[in-house]
KOLKOL-67644 format. One record per residue: residue number from 0; residue in three letters; x, y, z of N, C-alpha, C in turn. Coordinates in nm, 3 decimals, always signed. Each point is the difference from the previous one (the first is absolute). Layout:
<pts>
NUM|ala|X|Y|Z|X|Y|Z|X|Y|Z;
...
</pts>
This chain:
<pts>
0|unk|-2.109|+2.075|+1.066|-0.048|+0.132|+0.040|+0.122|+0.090|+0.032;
1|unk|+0.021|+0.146|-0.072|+0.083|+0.074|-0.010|+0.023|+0.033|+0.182;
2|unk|+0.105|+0.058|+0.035|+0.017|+0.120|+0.123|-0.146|+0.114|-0.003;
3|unk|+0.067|+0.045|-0.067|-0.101|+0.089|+0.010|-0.151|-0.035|+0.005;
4|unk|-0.071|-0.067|-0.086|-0.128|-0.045|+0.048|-0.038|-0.072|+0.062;
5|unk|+0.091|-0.064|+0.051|+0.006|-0.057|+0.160|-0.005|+0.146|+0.098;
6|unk|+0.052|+0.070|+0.032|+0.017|+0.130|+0.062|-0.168|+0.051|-0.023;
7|unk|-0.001|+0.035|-0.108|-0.159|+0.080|-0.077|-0.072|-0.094|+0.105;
8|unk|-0.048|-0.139|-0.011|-0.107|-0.070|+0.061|+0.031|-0.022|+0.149;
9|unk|+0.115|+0.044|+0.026|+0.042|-0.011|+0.163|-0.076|+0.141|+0.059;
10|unk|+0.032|+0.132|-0.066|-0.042|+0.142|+0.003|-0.187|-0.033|-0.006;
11|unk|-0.039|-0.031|-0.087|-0.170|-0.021|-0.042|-0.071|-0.059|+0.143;
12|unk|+0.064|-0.111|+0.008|-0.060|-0.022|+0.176|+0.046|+0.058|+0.079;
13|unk|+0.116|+0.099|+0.013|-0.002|+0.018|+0.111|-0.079|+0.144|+0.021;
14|unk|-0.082|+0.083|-0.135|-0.016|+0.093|+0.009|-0.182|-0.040|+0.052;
15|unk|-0.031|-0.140|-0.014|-0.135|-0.051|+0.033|+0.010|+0.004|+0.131;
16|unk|+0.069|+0.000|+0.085|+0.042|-0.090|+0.146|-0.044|+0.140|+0.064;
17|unk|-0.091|-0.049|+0.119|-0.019|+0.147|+0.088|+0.109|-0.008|+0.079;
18|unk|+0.066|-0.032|+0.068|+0.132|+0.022|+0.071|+0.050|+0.094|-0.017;
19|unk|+0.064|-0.074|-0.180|+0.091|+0.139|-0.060|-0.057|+0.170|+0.040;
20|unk|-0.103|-0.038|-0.021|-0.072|+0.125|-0.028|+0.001|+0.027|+0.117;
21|unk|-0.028|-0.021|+0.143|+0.041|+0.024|+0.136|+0.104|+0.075|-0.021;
22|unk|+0.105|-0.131|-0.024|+0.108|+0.121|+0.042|+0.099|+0.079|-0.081;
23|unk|-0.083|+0.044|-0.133|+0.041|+0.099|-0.055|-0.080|+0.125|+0.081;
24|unk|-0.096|-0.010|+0.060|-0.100|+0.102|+0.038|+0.116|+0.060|+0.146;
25|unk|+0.012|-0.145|+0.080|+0.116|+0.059|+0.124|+0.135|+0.081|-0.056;
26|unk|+0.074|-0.069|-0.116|+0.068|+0.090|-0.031|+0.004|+0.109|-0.086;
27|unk|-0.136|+0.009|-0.031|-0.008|+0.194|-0.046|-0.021|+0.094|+0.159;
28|unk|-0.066|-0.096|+0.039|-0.022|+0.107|+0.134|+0.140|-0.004|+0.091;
29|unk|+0.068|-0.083|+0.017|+0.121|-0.021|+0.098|+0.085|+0.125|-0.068;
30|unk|-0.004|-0.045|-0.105|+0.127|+0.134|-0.112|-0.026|+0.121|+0.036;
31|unk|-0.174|+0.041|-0.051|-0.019|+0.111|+0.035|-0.019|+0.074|+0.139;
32|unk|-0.005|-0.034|+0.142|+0.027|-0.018|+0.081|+0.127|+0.043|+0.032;
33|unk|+0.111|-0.096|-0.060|+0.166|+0.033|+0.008|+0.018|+0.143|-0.043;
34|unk|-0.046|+0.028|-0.088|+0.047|+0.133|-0.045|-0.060|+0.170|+0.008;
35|unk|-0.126|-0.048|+0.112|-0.094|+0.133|-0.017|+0.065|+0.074|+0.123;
36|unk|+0.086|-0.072|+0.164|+0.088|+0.073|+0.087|+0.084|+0.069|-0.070;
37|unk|+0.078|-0.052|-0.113|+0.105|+0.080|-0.043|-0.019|+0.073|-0.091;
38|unk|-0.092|-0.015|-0.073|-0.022|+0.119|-0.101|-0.050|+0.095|+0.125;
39|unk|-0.095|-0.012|+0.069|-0.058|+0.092|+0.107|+0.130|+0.108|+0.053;
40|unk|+0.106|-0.046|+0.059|+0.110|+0.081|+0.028|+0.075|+0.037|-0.093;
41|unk|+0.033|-0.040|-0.124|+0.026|+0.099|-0.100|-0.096|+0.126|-0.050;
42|unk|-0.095|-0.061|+0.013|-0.122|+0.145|-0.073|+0.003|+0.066|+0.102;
43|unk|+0.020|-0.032|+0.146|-0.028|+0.110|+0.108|+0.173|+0.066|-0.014;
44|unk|+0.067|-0.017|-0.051|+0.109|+0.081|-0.030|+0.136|-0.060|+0.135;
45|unk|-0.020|-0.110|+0.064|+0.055|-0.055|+0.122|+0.099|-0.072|-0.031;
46|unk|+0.114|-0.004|+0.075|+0.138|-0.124|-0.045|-0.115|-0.154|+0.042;
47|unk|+0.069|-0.081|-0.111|-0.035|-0.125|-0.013|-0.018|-0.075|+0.116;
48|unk|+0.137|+0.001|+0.099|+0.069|-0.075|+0.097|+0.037|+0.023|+0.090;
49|unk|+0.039|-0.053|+0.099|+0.080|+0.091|+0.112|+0.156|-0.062|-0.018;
50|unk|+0.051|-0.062|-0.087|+0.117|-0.023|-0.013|+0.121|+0.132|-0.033;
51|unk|+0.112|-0.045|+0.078|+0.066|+0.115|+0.040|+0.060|+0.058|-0.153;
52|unk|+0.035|+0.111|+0.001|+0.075|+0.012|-0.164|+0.136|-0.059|-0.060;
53|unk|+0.059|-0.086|+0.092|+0.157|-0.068|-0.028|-0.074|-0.145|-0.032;
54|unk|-0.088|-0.022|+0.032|-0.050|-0.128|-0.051|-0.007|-0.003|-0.146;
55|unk|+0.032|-0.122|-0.095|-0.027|+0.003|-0.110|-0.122|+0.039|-0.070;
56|unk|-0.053|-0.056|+0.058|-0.168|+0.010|-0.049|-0.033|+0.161|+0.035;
57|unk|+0.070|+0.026|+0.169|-0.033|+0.128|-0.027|+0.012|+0.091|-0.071;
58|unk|+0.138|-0.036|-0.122|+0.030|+0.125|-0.090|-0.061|+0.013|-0.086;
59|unk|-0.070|-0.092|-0.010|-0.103|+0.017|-0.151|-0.070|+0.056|+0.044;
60|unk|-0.117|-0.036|+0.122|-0.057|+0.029|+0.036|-0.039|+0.170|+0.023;
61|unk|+0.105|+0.103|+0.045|+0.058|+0.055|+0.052|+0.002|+0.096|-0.183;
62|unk|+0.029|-0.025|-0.075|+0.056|+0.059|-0.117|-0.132|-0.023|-0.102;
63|unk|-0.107|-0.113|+0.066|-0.128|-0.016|-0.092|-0.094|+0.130|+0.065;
64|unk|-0.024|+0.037|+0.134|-0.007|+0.066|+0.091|+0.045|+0.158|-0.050;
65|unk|+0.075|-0.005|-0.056|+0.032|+0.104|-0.038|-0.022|+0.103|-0.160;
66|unk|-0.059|-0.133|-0.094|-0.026|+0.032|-0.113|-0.134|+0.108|-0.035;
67|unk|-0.078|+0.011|+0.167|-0.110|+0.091|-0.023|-0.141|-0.091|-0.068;
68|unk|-0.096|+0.093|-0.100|-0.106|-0.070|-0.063|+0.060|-0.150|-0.069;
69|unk|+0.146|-0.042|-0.053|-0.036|-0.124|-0.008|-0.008|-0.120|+0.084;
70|unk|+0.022|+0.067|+0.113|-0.049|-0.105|+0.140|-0.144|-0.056|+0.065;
71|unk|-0.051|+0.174|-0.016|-0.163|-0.014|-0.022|-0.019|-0.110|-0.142;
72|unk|+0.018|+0.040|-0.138|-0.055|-0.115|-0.052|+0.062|-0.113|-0.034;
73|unk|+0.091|-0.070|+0.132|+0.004|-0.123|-0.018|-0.138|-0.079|+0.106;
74|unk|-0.053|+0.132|+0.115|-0.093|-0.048|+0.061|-0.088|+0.003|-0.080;
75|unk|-0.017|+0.105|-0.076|-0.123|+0.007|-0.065|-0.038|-0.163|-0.103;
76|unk|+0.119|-0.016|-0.081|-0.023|-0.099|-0.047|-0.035|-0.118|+0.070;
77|unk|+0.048|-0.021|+0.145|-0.024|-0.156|+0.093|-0.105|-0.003|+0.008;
78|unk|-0.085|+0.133|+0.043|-0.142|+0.018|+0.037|-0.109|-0.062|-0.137;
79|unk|+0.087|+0.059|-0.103|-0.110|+0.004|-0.130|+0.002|-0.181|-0.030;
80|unk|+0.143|-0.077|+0.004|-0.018|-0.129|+0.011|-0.085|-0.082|+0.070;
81|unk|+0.025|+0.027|+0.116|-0.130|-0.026|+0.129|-0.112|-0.007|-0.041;
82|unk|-0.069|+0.079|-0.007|-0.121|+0.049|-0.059|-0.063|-0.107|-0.137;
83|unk|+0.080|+0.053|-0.095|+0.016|-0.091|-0.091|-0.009|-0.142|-0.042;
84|unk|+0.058|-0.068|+0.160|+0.023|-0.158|+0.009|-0.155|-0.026|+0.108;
85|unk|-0.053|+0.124|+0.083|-0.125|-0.079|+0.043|-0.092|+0.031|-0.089;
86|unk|-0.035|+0.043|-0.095|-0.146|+0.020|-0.082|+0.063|-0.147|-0.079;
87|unk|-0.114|-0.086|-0.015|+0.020|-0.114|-0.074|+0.070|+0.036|-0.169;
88|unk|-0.085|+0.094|-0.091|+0.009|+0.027|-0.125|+0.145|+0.029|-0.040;
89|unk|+0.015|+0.097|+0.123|+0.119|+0.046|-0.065|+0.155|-0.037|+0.083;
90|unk|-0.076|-0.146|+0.069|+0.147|-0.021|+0.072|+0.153|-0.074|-0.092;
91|unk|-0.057|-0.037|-0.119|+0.120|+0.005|-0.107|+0.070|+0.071|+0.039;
92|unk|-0.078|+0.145|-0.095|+0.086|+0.101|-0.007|+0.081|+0.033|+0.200;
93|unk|-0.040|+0.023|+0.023|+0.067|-0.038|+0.152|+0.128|-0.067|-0.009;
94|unk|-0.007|-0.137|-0.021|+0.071|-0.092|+0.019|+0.147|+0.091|-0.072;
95|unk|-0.024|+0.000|-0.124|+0.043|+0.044|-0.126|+0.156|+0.123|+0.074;
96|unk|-0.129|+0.101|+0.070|+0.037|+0.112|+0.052|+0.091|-0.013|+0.092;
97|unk|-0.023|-0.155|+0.129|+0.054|+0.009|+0.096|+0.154|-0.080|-0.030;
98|unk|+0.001|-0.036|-0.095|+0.123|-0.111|-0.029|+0.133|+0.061|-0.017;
99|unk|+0.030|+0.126|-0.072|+0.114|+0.064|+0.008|-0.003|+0.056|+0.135;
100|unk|-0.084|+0.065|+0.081|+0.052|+0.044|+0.133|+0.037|-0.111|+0.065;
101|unk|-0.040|-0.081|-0.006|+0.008|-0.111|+0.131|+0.125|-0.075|-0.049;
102|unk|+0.061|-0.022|-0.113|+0.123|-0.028|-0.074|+0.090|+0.081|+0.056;
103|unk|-0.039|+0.087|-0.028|+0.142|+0.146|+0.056|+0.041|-0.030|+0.104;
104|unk|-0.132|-0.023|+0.086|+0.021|+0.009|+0.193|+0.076|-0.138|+0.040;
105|unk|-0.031|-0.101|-0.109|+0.057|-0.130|+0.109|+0.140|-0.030|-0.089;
106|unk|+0.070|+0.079|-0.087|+0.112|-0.037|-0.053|+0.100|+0.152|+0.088;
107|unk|-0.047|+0.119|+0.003|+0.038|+0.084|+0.088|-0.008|-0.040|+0.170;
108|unk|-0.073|-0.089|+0.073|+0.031|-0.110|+0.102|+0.114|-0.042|-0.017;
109|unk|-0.012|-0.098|-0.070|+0.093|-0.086|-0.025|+0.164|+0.042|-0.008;
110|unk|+0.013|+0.148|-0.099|+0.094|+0.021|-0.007|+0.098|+0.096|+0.112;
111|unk|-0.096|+0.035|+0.124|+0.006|+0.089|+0.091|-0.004|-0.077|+0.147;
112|unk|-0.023|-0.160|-0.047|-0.001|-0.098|+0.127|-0.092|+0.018|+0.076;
113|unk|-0.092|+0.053|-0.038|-0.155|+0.023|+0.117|-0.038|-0.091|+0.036;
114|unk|-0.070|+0.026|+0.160|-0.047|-0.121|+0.032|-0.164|-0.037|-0.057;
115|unk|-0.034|+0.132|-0.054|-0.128|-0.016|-0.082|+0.022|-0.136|-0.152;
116|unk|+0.102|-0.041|+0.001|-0.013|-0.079|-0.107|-0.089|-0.113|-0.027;
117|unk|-0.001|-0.056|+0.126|-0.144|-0.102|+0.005|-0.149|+0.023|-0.094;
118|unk|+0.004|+0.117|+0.123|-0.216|+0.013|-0.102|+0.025|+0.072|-0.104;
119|unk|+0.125|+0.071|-0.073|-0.001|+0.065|-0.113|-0.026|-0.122|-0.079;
120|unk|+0.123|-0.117|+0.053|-0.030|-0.107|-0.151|-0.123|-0.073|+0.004;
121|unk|-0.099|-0.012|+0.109|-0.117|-0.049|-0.001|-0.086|+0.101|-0.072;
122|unk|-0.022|+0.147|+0.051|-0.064|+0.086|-0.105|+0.045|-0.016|-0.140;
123|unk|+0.133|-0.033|-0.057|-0.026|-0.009|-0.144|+0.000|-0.157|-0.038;
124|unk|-0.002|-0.024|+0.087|-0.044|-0.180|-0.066|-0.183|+0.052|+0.004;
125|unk|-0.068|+0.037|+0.091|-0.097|-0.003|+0.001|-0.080|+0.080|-0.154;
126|unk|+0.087|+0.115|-0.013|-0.024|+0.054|-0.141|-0.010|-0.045|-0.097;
127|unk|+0.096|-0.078|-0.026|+0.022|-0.087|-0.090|-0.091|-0.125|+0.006;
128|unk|-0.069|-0.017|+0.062|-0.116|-0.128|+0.018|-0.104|+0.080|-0.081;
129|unk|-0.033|+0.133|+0.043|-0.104|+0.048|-0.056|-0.005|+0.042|-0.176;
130|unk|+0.134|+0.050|-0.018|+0.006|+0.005|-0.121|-0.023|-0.145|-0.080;
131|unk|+0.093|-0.110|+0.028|-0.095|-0.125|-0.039|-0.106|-0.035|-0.040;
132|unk|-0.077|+0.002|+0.149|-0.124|-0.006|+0.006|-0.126|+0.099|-0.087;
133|unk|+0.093|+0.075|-0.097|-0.102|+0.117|-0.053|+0.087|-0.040|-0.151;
134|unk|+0.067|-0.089|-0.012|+0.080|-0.037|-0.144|-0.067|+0.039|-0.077;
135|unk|-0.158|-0.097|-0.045|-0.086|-0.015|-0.074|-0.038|+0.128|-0.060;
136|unk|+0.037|+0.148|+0.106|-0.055|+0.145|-0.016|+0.153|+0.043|-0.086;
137|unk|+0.094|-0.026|+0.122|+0.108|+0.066|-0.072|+0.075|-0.022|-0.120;
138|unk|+0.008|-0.136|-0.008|+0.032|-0.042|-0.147|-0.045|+0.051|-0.125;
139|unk|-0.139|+0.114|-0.022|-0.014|+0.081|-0.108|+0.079|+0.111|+0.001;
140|unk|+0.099|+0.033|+0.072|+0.112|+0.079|-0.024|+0.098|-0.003|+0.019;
141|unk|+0.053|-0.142|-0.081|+0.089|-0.088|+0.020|+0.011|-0.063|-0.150;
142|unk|+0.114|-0.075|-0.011|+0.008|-0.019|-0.157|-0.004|-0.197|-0.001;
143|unk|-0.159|-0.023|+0.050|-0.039|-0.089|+0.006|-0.117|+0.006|-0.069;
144|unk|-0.055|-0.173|-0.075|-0.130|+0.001|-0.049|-0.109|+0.028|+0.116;
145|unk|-0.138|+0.052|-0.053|-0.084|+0.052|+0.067|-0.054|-0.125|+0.008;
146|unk|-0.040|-0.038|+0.152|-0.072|-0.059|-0.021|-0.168|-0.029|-0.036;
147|unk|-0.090|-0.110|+0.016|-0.153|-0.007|-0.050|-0.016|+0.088|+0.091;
148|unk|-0.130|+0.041|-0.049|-0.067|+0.061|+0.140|-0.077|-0.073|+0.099;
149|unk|+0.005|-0.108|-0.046|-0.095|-0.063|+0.093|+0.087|-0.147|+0.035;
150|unk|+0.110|+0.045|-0.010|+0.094|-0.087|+0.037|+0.020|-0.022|+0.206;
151|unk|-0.042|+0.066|+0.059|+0.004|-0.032|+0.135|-0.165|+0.002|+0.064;
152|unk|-0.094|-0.014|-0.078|-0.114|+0.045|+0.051|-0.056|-0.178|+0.032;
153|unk|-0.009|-0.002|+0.125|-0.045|-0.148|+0.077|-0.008|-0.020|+0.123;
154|unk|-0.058|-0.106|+0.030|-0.076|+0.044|+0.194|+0.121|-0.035|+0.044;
155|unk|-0.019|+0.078|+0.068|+0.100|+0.017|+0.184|+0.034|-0.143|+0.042;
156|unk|+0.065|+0.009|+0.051|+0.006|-0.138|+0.058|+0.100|+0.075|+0.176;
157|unk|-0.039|-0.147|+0.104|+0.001|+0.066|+0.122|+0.123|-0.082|+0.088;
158|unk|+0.074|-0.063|-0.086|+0.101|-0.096|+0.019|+0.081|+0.093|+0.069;
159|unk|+0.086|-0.026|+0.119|+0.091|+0.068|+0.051|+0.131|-0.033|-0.096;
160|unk|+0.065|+0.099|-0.045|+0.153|-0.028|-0.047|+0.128|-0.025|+0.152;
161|unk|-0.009|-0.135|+0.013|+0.068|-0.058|+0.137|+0.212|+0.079|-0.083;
162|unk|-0.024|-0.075|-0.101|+0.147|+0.005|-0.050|+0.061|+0.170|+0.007;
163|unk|-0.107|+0.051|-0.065|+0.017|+0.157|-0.003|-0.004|+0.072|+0.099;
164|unk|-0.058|-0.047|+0.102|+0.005|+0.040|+0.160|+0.112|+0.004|+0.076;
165|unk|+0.068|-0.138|+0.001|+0.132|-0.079|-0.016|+0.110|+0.089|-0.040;
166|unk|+0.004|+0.017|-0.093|+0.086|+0.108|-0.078|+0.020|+0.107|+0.017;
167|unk|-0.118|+0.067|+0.038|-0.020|+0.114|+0.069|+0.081|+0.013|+0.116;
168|unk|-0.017|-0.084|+0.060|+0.028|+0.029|+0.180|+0.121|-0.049|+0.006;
169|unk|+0.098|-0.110|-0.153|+0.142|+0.001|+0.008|+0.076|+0.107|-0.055;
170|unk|-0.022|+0.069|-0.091|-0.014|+0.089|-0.070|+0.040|+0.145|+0.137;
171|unk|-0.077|+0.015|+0.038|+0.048|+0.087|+0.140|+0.060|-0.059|+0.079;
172|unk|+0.024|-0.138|+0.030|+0.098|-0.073|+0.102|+0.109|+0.052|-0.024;
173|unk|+0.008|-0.013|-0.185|+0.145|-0.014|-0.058|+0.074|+0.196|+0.021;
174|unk|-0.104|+0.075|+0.008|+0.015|+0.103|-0.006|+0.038|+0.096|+0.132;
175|unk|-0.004|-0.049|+0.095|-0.005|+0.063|+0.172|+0.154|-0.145|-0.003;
176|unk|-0.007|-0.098|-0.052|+0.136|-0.076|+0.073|+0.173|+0.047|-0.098;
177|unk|-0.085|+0.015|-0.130|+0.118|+0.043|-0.079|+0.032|+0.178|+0.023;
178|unk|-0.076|+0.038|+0.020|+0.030|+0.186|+0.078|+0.096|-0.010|+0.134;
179|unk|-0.040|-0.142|+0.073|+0.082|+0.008|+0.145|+0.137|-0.013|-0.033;
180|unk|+0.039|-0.110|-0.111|+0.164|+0.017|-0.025|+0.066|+0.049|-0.121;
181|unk|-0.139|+0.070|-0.074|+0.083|+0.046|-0.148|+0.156|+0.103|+0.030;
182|unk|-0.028|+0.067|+0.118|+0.125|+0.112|+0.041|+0.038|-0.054|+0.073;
183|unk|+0.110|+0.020|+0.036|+0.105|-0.062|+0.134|-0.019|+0.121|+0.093;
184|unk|-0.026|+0.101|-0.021|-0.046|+0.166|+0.071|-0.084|+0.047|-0.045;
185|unk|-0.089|+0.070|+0.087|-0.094|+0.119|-0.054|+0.054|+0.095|+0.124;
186|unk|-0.059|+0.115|-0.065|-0.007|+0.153|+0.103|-0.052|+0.006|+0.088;
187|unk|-0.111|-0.080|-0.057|-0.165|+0.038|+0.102|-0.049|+0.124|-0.019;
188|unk|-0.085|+0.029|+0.112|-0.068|+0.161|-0.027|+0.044|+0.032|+0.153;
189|unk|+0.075|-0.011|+0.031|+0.094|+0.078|+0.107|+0.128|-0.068|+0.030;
190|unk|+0.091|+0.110|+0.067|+0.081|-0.047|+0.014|-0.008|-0.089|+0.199;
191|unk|-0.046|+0.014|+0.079|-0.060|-0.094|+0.069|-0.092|-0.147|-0.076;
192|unk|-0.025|-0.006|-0.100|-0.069|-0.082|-0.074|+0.159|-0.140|-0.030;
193|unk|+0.073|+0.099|-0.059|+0.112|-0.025|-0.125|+0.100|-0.076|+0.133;
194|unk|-0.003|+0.065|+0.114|+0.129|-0.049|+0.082|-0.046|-0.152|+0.054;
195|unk|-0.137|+0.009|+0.061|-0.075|-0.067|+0.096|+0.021|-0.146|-0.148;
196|unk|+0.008|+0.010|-0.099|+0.031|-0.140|-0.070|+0.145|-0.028|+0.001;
197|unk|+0.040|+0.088|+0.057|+0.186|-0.014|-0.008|+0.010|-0.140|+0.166;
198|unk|-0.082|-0.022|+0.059|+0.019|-0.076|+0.108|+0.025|-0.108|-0.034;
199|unk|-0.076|-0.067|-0.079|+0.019|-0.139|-0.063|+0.075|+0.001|-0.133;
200|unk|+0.061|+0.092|-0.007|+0.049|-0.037|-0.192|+0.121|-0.028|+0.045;
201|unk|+0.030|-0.053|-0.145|+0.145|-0.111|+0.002|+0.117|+0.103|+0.011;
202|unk|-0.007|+0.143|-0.058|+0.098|+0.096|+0.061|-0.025|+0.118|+0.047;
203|unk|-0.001|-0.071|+0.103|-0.067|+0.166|+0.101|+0.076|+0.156|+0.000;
204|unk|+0.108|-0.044|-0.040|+0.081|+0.127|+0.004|-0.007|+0.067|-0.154;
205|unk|-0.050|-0.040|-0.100|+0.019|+0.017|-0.107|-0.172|+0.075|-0.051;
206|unk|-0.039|-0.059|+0.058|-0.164|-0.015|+0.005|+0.021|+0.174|+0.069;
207|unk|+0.000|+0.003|+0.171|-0.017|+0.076|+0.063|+0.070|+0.138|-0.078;
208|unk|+0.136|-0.021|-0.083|+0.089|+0.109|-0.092|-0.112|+0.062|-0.128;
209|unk|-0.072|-0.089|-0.035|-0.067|+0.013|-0.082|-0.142|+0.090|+0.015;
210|unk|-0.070|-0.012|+0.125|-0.099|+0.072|+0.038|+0.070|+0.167|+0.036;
211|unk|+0.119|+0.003|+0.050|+0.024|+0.116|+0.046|+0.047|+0.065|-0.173;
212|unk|+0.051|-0.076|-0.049|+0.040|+0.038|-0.148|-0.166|+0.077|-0.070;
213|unk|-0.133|-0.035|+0.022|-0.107|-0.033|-0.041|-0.052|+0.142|+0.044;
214|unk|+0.016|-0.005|+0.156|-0.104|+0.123|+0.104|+0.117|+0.077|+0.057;
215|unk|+0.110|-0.010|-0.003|+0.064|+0.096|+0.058|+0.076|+0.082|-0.099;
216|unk|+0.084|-0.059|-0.110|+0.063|+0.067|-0.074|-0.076|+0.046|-0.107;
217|unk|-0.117|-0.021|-0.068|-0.092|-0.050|-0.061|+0.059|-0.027|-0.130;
218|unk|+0.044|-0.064|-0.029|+0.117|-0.013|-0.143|-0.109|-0.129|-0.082;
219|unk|+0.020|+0.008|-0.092|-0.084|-0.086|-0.158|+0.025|-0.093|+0.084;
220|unk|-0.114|-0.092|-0.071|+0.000|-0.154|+0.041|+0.068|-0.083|-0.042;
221|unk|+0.044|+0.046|-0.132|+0.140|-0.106|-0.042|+0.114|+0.015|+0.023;
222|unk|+0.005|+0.136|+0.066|+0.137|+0.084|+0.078|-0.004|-0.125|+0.086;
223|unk|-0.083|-0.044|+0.108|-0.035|-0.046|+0.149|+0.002|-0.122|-0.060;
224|unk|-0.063|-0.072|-0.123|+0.057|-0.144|-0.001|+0.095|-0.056|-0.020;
225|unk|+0.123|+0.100|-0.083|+0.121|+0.019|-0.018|+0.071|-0.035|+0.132;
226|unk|+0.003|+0.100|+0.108|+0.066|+0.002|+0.067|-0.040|-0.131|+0.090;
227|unk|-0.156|-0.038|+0.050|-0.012|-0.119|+0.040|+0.064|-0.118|-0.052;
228|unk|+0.004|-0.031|-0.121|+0.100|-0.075|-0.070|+0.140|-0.002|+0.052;
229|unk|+0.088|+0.142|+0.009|+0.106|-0.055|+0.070|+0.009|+0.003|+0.158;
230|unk|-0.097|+0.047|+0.078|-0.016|-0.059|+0.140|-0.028|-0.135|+0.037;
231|unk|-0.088|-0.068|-0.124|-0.001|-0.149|-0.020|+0.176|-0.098|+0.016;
232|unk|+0.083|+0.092|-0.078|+0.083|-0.085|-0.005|+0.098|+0.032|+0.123;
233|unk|-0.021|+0.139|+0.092|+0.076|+0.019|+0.090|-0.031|-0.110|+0.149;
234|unk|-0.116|-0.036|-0.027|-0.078|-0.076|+0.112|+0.026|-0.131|-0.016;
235|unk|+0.004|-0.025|-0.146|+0.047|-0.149|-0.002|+0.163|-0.011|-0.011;
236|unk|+0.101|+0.101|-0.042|+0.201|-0.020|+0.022|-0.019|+0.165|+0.094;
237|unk|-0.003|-0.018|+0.117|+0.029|+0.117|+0.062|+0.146|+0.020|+0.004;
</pts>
């Protein structure tokens, strides 16, 4: 038996299994949920955040803020995803919709050291479950054979998926423990935030250079990891 139709008959039950179907239902609603506060303060015409403007994140922020109507329709679009992902029919298209925003947001995290990085990568892992889970739909616009039509049509079955549960809940283990040390620094979302971790870090003086580099001077973030870099080495050959 090939990969792949091993995969195909792994997909066929699991699209029988009410579980799955549980919790594709939690994560259309969890998603859409995530994103109807923030589209809400973009369409009301409001800054995103209360993060200061020397913050990294704040400059985008700060300069997205500033683009006028295309700020409104990045809310507009979160809202229309939302929406989209709770009507059953058309929560594909949803899914579909929500996958480049929610891409943008957790690689723009990532690259800005937010401490939002956690539930961004759970929101697009969660996306990405749903698109899966709707293969059978999306794969006709895709440069795959179509499949039968009556290729998934069979009773339910009420078996808990223990393994997939499992996975699930390591799956976010792996995701909240690998965020705690992927950076050796973050900013935070204040600079009381940014110092108050300078107590326990391995160079407090370098750390503490770095927040004032962050909120006081407000200079780029790679300006500030730069220079943390050589406060690193002043702390260790003073």
């Amino acid at each position: 038996m090939s990969l792949l139709t091993s995969l195909d008959r792994l997909y066929a039950e699991s699209k029988r299994n009410k579980w799955f179907g549980y919790f594709a239902v939690f994560c259309r609603l969890a998603l859409a949920l995530g994103f109807i506060p923030s589209g809400f303060v973009k369409v009301s015409g409001d800054r995103f955040t209360g993060l200061p403007s020397n913050h990294p994140l704040g400059h985008y922020f700060d300069a997205l803020y500033l683009t006028g109507y295309y700020y409104t329709f990045i809310g507009v679009g979160q809202w229309v995803a939302s929406l989209l992902l709770v009507i059953p029919r058309t929560a594909l298209l949803g899914a579909v919709i929500y996958f480049p925003i929610i891409l943008n947001i957790t690689v723009l995290a990532y690259a800005t050291r937010f401490e939002g990085t956690r539930i961004t990568t759970l929101m697009l892992l969660a996306n990405l479950f749903l698109l899966v889970w709707d293969f059978d739909r999306l794969q006709h616009i895709l440069p795959f054979t179509r499949p039968d039509k009556d290729r998934y049509v069979s009773d339910k079955t009420s078996k808990f998926p223990i393994r997939f549960a499992v996975g699930v809940f390591l799956a976010s283990a792996l995701v909240i423990v690998v965020n705690a040390f992927i950076f050796e620094i973050r900013p935070g979302n204040s600079r009381i935030e940014c110092t108050n971790g300078c107590r326990d870090h391995r160079y407090p003086g370098a750390c503490q250079h770095f927040c004032s580099c962050i909120f006081d001077r407000g200079d780029l973030l790679n300006t500030c990891l730069k220079d943390y870099e050589r406060e690193k080495e002043a702390d260790v050959n003073p």
